[in-house]
Backbone bond lengths (Angstrom), bond angles and torsions (degrees), N, CA, C in turn:
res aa  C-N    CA-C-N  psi(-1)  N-CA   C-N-CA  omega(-1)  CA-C   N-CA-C  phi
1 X - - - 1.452 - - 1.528 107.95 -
2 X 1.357 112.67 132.66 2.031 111.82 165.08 1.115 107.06 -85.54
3 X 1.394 99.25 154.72 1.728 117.52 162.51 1.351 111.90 -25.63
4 X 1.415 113.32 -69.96 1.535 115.30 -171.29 1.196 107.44 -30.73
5 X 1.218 106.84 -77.70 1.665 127.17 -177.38 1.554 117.15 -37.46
6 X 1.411 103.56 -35.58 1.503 92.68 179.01 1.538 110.80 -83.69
7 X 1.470 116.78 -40.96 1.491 120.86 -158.10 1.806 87.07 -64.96
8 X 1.339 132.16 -28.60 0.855 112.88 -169.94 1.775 116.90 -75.52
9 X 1.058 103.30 -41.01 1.635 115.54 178.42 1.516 110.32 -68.29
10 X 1.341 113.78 -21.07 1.488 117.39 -179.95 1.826 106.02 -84.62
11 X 1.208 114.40 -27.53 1.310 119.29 171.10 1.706 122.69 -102.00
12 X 1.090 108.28 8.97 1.479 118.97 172.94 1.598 90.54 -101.49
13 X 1.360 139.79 -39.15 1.266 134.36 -157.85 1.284 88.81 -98.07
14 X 1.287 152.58 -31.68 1.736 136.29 148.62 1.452 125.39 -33.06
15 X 1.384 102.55 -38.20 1.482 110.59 -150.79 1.614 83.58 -92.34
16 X 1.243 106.87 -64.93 1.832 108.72 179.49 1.873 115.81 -29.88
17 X 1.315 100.67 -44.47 1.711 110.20 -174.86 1.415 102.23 -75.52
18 X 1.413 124.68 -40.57 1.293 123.28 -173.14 1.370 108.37 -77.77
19 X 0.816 122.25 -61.90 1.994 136.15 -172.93 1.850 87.25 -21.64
20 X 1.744 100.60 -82.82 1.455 98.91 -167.16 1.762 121.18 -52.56
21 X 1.106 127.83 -31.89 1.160 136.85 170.59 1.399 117.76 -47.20
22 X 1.362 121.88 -50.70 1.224 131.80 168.49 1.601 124.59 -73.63
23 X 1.610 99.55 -24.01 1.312 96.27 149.68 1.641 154.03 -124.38
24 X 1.673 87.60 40.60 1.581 107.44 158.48 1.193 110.68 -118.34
25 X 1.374 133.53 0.38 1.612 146.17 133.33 1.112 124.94 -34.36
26 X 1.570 118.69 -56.93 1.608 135.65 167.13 1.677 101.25 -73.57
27 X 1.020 114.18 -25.13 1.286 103.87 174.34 1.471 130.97 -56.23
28 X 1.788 86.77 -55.44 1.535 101.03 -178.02 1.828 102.28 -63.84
29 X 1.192 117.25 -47.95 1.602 108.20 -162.36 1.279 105.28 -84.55
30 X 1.341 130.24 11.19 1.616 134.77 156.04 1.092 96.55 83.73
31 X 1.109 139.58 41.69 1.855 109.48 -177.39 1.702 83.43 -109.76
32 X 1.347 123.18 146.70 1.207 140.93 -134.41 1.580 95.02 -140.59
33 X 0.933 120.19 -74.12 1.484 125.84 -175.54 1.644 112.36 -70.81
34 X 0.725 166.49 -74.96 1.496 169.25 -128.55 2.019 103.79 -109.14
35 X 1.609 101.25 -0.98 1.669 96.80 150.42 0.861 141.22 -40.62
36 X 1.577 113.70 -49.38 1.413 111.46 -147.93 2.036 87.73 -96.59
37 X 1.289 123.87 -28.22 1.176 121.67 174.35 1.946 117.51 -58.30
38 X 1.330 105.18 -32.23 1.308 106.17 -172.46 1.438 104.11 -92.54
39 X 1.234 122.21 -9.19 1.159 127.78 174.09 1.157 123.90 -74.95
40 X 1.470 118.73 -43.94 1.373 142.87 152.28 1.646 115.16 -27.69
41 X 1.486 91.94 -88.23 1.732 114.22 171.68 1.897 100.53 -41.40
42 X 1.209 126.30 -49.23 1.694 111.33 166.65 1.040 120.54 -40.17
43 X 1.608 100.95 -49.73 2.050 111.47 -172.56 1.686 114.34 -58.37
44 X 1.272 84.91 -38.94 1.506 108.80 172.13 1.724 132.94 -44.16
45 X 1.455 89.59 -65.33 1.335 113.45 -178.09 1.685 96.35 -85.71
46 X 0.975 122.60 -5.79 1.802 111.27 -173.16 1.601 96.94 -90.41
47 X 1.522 119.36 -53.54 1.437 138.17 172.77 1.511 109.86 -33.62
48 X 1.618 109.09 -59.31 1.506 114.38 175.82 1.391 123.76 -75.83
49 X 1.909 112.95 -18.06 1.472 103.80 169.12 1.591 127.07 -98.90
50 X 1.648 104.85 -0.27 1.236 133.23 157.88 0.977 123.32 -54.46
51 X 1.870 113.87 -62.55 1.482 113.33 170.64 1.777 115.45 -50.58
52 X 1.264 116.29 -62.61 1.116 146.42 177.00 1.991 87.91 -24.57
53 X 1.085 106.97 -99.69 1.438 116.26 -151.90 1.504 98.65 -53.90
54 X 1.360 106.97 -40.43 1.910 107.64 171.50 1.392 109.84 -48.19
55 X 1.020 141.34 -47.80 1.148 135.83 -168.25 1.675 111.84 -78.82
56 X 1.294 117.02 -32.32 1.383 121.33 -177.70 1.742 93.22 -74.48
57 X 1.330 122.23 -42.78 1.310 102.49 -172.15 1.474 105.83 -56.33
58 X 1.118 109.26 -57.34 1.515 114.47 -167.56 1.191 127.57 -13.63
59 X 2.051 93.00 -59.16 1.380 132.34 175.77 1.643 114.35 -63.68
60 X 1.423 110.43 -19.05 1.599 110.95 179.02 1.581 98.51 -86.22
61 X 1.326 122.91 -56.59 1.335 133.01 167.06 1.711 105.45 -17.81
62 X 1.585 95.21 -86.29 1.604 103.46 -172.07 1.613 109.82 -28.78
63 X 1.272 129.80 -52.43 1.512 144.01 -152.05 1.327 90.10 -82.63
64 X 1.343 144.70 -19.80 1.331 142.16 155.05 0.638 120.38 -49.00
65 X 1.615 108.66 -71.64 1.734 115.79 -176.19 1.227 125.65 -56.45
66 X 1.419 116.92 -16.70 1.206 101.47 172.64 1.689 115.90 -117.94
67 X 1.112 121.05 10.13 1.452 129.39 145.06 1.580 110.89 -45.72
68 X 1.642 99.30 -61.75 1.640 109.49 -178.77 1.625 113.21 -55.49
69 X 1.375 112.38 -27.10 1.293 105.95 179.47 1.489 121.51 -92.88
70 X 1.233 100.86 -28.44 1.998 101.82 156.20 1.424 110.38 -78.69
71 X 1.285 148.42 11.82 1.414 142.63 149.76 1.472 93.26 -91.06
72 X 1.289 148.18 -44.29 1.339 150.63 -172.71 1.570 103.89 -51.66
73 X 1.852 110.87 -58.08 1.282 102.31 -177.16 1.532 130.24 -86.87
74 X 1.517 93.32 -6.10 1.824 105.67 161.49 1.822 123.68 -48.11
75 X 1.506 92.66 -35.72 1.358 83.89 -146.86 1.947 89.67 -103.24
């Protein structure tokens, strides 16, 4: 799998978990009008903290794999 591909699926699966969360939240406390805006700004902010942390994993990942592979050729 590439980066692209992942940061994207890693921030589509933020945004997917968050979206509904935030809106059975607004649900419960009734606020009716200013939903569909905070709902947005979730989609929003999930997309940009999706990319964000997707990409750092990636980058934590990579630095693994090849730790594991200089202990591999150590020994």
């Amino acid at each position: 799998m590439k980066k692209p591909l992942f940061v994207f699926l890693f921030a589509a699966g933020v945004t997917a978990s968050g979206v509904p969360v935030a809106w059975l939240v607004l649900s419960v406390l009734g606020k009716g009008n200013s939903s569909l805006v905070v709902l947005v700004v979730t989609a929003l902010v999930g997309i940009g903290g999706g990319a964000f942390i997707g990409a750092r994993i990636w980058e934590d990942r990579q630095v693994l794999r090849q730790r594991a592979a200089q202990e591999n050729e150590e020994e």
